[in-house]
Jmol script that loads the backbone (N, CA, C; Angstrom):
load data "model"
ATOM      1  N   UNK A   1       4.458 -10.339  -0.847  1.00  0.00           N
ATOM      2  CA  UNK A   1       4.127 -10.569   0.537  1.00  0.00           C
ATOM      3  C   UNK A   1       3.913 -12.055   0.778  1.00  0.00           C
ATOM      4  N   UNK A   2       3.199 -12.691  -0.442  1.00  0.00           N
ATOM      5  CA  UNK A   2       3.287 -14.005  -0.190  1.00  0.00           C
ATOM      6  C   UNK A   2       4.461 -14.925   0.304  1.00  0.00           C
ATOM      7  N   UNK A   3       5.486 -14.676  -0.768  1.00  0.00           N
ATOM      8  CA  UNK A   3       6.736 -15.446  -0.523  1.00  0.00           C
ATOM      9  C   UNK A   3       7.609 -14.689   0.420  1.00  0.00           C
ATOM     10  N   UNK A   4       7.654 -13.703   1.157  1.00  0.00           N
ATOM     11  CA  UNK A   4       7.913 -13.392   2.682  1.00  0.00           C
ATOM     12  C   UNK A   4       6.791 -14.237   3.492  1.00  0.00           C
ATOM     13  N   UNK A   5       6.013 -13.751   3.587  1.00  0.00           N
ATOM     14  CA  UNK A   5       5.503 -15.010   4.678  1.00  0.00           C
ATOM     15  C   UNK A   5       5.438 -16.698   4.755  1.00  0.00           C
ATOM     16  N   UNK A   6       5.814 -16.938   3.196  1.00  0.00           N
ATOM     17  CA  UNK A   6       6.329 -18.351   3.156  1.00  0.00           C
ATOM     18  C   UNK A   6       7.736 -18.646   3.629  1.00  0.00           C
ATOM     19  N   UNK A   7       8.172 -18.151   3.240  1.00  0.00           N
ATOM     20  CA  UNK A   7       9.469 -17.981   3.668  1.00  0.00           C
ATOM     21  C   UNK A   7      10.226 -17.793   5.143  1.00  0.00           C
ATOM     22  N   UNK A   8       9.316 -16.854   5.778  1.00  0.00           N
ATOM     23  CA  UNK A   8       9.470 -16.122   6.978  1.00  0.00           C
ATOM     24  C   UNK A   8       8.181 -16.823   7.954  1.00  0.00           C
ATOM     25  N   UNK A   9       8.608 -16.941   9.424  1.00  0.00           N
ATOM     26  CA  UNK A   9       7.293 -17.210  10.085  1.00  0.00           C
ATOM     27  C   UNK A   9       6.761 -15.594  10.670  1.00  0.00           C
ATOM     28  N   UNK A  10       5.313 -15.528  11.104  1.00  0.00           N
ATOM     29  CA  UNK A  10       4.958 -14.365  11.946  1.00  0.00           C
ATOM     30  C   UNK A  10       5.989 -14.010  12.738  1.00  0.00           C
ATOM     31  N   UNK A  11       6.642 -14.766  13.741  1.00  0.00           N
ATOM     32  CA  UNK A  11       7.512 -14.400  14.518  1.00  0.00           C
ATOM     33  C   UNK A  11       8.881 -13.505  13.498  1.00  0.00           C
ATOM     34  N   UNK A  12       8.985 -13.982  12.423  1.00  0.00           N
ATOM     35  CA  UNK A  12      10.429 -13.089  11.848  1.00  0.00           C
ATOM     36  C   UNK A  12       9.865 -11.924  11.175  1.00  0.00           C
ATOM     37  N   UNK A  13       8.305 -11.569  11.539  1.00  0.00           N
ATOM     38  CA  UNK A  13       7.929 -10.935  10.373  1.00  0.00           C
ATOM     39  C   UNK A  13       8.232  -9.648  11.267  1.00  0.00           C
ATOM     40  N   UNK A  14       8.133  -9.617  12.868  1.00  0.00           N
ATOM     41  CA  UNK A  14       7.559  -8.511  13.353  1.00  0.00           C
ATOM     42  C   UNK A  14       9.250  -7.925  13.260  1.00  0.00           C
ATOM     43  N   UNK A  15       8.660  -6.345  13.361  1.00  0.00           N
ATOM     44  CA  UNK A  15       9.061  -5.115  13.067  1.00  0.00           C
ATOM     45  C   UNK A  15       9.624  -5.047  11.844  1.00  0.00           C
ATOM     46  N   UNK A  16       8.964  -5.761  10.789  1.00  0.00           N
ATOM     47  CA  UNK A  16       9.214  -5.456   9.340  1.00  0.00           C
ATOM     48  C   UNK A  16       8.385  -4.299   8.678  1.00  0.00           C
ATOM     49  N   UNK A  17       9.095  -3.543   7.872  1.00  0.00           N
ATOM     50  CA  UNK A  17       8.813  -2.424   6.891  1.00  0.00           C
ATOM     51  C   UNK A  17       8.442  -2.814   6.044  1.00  0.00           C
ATOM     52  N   UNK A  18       7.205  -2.109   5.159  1.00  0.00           N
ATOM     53  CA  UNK A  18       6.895  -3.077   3.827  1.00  0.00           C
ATOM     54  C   UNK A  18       6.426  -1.430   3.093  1.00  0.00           C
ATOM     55  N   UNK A  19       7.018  -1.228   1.810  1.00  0.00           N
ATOM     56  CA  UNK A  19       7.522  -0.230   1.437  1.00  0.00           C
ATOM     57  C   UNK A  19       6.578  -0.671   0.182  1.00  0.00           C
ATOM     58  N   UNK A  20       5.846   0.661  -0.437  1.00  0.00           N
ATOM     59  CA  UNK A  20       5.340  -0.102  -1.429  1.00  0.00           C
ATOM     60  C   UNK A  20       5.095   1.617  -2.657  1.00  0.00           C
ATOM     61  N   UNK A  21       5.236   1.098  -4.342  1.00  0.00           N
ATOM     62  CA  UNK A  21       5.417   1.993  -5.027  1.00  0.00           C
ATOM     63  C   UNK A  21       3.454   2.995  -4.729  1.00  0.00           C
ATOM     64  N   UNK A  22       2.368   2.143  -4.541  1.00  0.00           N
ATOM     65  CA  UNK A  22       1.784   2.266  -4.244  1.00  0.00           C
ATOM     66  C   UNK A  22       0.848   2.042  -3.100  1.00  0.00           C
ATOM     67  N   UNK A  23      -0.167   2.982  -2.588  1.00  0.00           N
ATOM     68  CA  UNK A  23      -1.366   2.375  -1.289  1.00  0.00           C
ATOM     69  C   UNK A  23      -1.485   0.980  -1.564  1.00  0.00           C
ATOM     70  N   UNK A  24      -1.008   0.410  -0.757  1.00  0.00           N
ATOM     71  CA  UNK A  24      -1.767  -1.063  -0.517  1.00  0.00           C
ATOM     72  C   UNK A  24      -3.284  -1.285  -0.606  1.00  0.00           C
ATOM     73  N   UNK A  25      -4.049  -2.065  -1.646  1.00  0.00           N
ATOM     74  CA  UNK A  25      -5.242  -2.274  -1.728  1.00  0.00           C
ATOM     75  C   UNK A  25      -6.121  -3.164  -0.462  1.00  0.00           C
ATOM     76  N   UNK A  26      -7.358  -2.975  -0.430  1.00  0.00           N
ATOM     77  CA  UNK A  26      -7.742  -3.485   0.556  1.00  0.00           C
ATOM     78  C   UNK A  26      -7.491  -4.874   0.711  1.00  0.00           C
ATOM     79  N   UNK A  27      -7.198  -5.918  -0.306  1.00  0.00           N
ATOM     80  CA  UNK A  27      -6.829  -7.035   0.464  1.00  0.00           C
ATOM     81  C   UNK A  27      -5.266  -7.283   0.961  1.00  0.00           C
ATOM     82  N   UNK A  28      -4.499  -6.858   0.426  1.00  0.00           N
ATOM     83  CA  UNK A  28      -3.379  -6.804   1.354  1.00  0.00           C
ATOM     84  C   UNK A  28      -3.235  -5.910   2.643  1.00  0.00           C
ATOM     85  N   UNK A  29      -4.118  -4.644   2.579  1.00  0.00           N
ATOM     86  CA  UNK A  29      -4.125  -4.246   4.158  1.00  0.00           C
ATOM     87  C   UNK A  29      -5.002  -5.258   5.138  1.00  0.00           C
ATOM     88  N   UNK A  30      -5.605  -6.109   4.718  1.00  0.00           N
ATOM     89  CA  UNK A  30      -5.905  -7.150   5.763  1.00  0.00           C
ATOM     90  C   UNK A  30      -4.991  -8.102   6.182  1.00  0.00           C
ATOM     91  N   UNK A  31      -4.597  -8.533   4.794  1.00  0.00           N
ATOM     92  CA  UNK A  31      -3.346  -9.129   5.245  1.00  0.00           C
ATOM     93  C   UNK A  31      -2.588  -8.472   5.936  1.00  0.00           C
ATOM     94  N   UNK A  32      -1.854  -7.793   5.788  1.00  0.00           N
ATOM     95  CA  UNK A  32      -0.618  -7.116   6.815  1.00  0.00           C
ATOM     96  C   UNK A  32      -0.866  -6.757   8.420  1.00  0.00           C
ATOM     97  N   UNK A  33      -3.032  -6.834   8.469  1.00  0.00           N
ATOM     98  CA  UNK A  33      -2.940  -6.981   9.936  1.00  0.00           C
ATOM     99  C   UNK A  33      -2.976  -8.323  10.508  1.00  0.00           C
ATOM    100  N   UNK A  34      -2.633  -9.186  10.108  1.00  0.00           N
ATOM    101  CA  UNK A  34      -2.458 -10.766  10.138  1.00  0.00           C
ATOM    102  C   UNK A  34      -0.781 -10.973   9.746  1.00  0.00           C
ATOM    103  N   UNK A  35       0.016 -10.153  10.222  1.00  0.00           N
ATOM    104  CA  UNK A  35       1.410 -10.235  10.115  1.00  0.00           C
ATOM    105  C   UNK A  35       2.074  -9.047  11.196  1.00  0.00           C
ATOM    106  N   UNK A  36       3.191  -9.400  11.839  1.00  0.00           N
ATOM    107  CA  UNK A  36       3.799  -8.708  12.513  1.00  0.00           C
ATOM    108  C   UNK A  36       4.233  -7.406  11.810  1.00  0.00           C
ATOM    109  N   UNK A  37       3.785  -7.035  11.177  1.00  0.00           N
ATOM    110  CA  UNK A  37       4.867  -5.992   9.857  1.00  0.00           C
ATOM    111  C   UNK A  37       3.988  -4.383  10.878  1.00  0.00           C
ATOM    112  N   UNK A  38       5.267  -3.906  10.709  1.00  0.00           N
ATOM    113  CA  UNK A  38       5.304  -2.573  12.340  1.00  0.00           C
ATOM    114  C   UNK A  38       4.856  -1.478  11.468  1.00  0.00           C
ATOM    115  N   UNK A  39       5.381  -1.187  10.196  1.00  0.00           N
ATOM    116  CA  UNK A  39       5.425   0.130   9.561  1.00  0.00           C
ATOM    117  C   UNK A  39       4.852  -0.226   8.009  1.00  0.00           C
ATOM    118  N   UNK A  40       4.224   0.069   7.073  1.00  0.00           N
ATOM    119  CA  UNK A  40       4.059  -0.054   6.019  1.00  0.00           C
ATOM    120  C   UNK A  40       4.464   1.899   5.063  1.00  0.00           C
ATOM    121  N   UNK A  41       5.013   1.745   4.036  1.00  0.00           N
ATOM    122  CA  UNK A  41       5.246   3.432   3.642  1.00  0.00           C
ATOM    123  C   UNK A  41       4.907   3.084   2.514  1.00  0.00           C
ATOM    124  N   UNK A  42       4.321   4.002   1.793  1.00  0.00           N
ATOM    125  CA  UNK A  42       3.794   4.251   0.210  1.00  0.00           C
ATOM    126  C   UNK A  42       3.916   5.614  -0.337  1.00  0.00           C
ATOM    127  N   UNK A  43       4.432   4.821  -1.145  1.00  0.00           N
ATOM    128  CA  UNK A  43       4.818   6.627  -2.172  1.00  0.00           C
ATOM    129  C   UNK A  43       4.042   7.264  -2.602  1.00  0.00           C
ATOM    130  N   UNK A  44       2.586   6.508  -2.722  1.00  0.00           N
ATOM    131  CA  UNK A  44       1.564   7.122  -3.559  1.00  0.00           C
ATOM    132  C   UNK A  44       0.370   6.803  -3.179  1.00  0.00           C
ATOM    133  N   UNK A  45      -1.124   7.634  -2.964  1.00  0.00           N
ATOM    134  CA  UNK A  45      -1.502   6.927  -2.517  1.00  0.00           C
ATOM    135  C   UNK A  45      -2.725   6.424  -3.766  1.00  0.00           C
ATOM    136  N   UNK A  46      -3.551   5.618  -3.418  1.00  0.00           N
ATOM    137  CA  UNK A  46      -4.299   5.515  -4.750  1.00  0.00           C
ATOM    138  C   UNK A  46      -5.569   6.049  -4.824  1.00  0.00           C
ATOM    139  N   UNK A  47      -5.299   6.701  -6.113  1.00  0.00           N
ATOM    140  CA  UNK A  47      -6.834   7.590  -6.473  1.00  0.00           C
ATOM    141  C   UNK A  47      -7.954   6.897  -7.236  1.00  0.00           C
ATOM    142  N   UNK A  48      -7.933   5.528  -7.233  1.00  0.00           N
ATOM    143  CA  UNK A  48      -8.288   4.684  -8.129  1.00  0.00           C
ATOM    144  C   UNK A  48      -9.063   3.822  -7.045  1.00  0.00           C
ATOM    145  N   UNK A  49      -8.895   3.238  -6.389  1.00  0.00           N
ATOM    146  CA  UNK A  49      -9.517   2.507  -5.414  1.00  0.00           C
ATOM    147  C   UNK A  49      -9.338   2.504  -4.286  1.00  0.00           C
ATOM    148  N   UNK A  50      -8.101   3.220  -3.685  1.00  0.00           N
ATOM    149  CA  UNK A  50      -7.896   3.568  -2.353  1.00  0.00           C
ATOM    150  C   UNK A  50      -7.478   2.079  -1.933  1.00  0.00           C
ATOM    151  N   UNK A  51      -7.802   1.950  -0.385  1.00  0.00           N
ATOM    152  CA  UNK A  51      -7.126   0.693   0.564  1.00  0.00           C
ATOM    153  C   UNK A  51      -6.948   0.779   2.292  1.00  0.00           C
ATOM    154  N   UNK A  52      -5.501   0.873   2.035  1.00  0.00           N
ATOM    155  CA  UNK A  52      -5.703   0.848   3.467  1.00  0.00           C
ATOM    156  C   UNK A  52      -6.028   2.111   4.161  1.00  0.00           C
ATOM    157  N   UNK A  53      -6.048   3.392   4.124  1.00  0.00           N
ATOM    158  CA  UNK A  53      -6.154   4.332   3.837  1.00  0.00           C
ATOM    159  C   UNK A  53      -7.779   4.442   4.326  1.00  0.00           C
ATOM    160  N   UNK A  54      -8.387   3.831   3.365  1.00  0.00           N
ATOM    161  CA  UNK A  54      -9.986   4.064   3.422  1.00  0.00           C
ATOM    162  C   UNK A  54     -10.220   2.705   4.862  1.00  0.00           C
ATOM    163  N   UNK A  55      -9.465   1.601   4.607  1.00  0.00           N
ATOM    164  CA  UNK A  55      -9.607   0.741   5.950  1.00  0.00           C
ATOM    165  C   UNK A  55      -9.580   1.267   7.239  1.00  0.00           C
ATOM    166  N   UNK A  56      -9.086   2.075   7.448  1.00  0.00           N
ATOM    167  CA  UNK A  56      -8.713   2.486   8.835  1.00  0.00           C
ATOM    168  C   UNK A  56      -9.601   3.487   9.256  1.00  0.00           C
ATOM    169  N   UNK A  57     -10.357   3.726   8.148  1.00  0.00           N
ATOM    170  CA  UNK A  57     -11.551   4.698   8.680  1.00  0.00           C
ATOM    171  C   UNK A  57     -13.234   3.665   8.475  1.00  0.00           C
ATOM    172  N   UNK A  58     -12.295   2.624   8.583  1.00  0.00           N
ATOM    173  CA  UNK A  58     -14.170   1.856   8.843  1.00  0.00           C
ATOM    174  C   UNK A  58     -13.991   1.480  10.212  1.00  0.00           C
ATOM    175  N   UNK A  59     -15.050   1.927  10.644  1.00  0.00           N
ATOM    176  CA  UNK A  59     -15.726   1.433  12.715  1.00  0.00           C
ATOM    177  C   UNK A  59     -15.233  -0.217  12.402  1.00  0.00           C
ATOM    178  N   UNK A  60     -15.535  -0.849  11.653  1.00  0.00           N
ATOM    179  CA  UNK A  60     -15.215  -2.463  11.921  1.00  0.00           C
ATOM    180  C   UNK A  60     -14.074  -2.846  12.034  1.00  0.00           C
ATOM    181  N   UNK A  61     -13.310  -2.364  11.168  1.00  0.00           N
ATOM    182  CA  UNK A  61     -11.875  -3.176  11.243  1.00  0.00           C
ATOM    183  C   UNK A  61     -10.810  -1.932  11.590  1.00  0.00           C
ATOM    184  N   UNK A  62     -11.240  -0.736  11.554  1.00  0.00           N
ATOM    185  CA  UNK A  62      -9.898   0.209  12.069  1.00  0.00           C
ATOM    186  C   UNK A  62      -9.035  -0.457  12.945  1.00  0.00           C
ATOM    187  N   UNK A  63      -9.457  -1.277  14.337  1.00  0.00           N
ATOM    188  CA  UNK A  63      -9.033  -1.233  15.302  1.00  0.00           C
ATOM    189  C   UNK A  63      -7.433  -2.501  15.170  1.00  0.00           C
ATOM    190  N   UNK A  64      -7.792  -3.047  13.966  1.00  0.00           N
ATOM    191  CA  UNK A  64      -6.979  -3.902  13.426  1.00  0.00           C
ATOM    192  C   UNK A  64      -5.807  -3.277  12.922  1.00  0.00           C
ATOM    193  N   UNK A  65      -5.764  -2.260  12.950  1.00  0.00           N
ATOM    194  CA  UNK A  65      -4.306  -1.034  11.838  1.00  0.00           C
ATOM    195  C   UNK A  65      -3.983  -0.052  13.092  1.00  0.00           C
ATOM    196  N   UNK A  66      -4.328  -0.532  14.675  1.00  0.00           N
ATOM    197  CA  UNK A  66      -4.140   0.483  15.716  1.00  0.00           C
ATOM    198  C   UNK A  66      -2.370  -0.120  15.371  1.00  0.00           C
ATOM    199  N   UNK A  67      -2.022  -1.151  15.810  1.00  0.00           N
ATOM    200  CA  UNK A  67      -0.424  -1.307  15.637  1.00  0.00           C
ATOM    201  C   UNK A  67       0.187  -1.454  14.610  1.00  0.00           C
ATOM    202  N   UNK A  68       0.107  -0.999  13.621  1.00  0.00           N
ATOM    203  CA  UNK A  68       0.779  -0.474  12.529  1.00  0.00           C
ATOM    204  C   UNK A  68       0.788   0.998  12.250  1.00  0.00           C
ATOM    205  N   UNK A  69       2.211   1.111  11.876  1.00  0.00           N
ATOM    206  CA  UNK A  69       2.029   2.635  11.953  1.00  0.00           C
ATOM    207  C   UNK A  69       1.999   3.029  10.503  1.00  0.00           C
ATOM    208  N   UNK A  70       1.982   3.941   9.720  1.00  0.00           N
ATOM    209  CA  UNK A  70       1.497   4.181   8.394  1.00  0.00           C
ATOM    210  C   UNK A  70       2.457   5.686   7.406  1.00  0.00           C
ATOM    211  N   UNK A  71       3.131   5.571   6.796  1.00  0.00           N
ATOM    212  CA  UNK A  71       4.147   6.830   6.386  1.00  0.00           C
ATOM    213  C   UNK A  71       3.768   6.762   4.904  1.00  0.00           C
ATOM    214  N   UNK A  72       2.576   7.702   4.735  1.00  0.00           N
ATOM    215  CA  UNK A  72       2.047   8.173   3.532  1.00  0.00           C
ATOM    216  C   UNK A  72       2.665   8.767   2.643  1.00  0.00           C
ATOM    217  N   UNK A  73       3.118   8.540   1.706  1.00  0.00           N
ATOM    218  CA  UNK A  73       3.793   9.533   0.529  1.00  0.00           C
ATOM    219  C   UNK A  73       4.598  10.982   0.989  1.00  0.00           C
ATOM    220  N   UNK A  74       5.771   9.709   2.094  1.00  0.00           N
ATOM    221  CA  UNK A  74       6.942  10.733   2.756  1.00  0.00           C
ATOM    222  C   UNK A  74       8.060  12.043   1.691  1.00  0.00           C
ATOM    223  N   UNK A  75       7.989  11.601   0.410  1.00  0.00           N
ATOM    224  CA  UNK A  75       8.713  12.490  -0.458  1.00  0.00           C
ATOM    225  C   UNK A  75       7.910  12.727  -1.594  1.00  0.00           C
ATOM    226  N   UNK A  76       8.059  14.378  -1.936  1.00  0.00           N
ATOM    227  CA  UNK A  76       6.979  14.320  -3.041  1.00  0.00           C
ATOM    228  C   UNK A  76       8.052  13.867  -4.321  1.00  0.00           C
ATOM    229  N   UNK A  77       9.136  13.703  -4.824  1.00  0.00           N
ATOM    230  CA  UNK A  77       9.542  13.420  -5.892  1.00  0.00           C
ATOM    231  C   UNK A  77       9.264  12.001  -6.166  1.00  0.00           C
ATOM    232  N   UNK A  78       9.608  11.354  -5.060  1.00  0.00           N
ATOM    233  CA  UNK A  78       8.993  10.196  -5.262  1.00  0.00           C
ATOM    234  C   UNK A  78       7.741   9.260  -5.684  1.00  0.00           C
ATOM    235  N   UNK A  79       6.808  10.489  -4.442  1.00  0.00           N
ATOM    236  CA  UNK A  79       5.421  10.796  -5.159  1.00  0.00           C
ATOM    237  C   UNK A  79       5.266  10.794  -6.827  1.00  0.00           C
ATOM    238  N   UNK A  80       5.801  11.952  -6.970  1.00  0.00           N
ATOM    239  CA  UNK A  80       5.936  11.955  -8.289  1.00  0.00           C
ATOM    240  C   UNK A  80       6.039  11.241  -9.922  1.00  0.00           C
ATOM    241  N   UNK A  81       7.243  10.124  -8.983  1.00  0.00           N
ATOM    242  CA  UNK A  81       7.680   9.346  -9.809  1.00  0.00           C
ATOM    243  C   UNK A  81       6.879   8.131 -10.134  1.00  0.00           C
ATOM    244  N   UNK A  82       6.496   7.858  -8.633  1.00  0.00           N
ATOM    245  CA  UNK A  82       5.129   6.437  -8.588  1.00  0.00           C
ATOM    246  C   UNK A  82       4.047   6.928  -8.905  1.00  0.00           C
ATOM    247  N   UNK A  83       3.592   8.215  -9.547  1.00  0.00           N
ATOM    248  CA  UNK A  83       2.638   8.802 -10.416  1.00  0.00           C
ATOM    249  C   UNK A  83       3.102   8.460 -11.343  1.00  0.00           C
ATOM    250  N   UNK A  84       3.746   8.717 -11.950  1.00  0.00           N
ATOM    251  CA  UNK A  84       4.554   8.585 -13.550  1.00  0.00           C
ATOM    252  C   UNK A  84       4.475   7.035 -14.086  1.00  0.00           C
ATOM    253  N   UNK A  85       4.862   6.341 -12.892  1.00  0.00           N
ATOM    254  CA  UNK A  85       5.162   4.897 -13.080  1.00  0.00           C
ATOM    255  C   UNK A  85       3.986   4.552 -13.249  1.00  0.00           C
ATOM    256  N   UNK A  86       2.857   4.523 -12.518  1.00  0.00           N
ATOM    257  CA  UNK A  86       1.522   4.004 -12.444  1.00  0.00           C
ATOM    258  C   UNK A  86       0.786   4.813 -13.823  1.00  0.00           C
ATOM    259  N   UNK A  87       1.295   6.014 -14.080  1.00  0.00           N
ATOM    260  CA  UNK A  87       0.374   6.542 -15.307  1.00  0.00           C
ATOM    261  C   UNK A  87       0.878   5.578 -16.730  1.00  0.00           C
ATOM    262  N   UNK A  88       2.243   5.451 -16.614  1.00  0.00           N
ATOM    263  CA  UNK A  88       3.017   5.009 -17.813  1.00  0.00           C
ATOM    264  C   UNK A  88       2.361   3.187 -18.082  1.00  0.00           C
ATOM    265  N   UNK A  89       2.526   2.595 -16.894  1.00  0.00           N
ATOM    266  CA  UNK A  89       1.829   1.146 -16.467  1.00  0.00           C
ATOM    267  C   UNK A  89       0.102   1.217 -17.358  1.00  0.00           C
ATOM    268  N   UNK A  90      -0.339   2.351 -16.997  1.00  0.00           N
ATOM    269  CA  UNK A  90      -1.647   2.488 -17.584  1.00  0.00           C
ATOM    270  C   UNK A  90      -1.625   2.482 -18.983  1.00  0.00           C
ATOM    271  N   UNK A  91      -0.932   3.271 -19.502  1.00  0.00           N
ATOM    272  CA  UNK A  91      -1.043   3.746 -20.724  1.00  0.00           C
ATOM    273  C   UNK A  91      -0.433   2.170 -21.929  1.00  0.00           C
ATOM    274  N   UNK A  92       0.258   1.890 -21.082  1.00  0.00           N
ATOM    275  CA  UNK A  92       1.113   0.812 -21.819  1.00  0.00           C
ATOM    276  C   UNK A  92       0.072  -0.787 -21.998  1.00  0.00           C
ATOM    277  N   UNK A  93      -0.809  -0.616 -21.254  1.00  0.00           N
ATOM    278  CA  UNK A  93      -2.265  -1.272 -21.046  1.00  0.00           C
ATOM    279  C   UNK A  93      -2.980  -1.026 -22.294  1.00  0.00           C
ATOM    280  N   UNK A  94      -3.188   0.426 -22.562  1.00  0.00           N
ATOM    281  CA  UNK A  94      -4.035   1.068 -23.348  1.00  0.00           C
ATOM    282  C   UNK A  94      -5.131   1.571 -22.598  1.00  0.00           C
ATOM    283  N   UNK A  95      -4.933   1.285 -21.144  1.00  0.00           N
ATOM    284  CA  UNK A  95      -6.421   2.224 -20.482  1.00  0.00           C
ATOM    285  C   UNK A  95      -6.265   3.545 -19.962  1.00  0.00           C
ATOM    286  N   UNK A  96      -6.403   4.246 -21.107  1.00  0.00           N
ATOM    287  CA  UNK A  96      -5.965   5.501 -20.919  1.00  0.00           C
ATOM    288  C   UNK A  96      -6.955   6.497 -19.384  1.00  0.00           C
ATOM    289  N   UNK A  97      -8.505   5.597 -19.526  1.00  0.00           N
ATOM    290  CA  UNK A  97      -9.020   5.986 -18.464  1.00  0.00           C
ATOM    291  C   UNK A  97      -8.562   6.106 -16.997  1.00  0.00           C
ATOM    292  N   UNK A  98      -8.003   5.171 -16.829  1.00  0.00           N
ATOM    293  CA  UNK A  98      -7.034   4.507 -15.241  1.00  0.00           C
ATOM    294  C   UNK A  98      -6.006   5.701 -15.243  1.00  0.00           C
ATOM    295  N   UNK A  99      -5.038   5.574 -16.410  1.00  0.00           N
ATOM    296  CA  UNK A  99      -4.069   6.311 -16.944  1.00  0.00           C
ATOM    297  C   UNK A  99      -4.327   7.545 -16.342  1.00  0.00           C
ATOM    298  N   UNK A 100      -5.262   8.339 -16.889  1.00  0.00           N
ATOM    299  CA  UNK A 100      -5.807  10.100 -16.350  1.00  0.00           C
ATOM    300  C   UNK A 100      -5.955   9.776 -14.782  1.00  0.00           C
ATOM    301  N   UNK A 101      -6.238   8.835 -13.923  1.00  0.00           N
ATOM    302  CA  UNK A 101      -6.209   9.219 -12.555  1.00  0.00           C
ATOM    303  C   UNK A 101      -5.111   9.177 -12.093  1.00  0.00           C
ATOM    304  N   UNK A 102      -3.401   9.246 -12.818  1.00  0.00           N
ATOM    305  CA  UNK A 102      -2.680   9.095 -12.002  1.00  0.00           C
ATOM    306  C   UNK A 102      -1.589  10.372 -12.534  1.00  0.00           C
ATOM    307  N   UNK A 103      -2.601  11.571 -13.468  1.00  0.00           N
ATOM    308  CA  UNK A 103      -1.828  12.348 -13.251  1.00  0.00           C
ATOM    309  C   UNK A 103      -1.815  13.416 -11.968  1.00  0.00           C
TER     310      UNK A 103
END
end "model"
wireframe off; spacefill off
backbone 0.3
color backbone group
């Protein structure tokens, strides 16, 4: 996201999709309401720390994610797979703890 917005001004950002293997954590869902970006989709969402997800249900800043629209873990195989990916990522760490939340 960094080097899109370096790259790109706010103005080229709007009605951009930002597609991600996982929930965006809470500091990039702040960021993204500080960018034109229309739609964000995630394959997965996270059981580990959550994000934007849990952002949009705080009274303070919800009102910041009213124009973005949000496409939660639209396919479950996919789902699936960004489970797999994120469990395998864990394991290959050795934190097998992290690892067990993403079966």
């Amino acid at each position: 996201m960094r080097k899109a917005g370096a790259a790109l001004s706010k103005k080229k950002l709007e009605g951009t999709i930002l597609y991600s293997t996982l929930e965006p954590c809470y500091g990039c869902g702040f960021f993204i309401t500080y960018t034109n970006i229309k739609t964000v989709v995630w394959a997965f969402t996270d059981p580990y720390k959550g994000g934007i997800d849990d952002l949009t249900k705080l009274s303070k800043v919800k009102d910041s994610f009213k124009k973005i629209q949000f496409v939660i873990e639209p396919d479950e195989s996919l789902k699936k797979e960004s489970q797999k990916f994120m469990y395998d990522y864990f394991v290959s760490l050795g934190n097998l703890e992290k690892a067990k939340l993403f079966l």
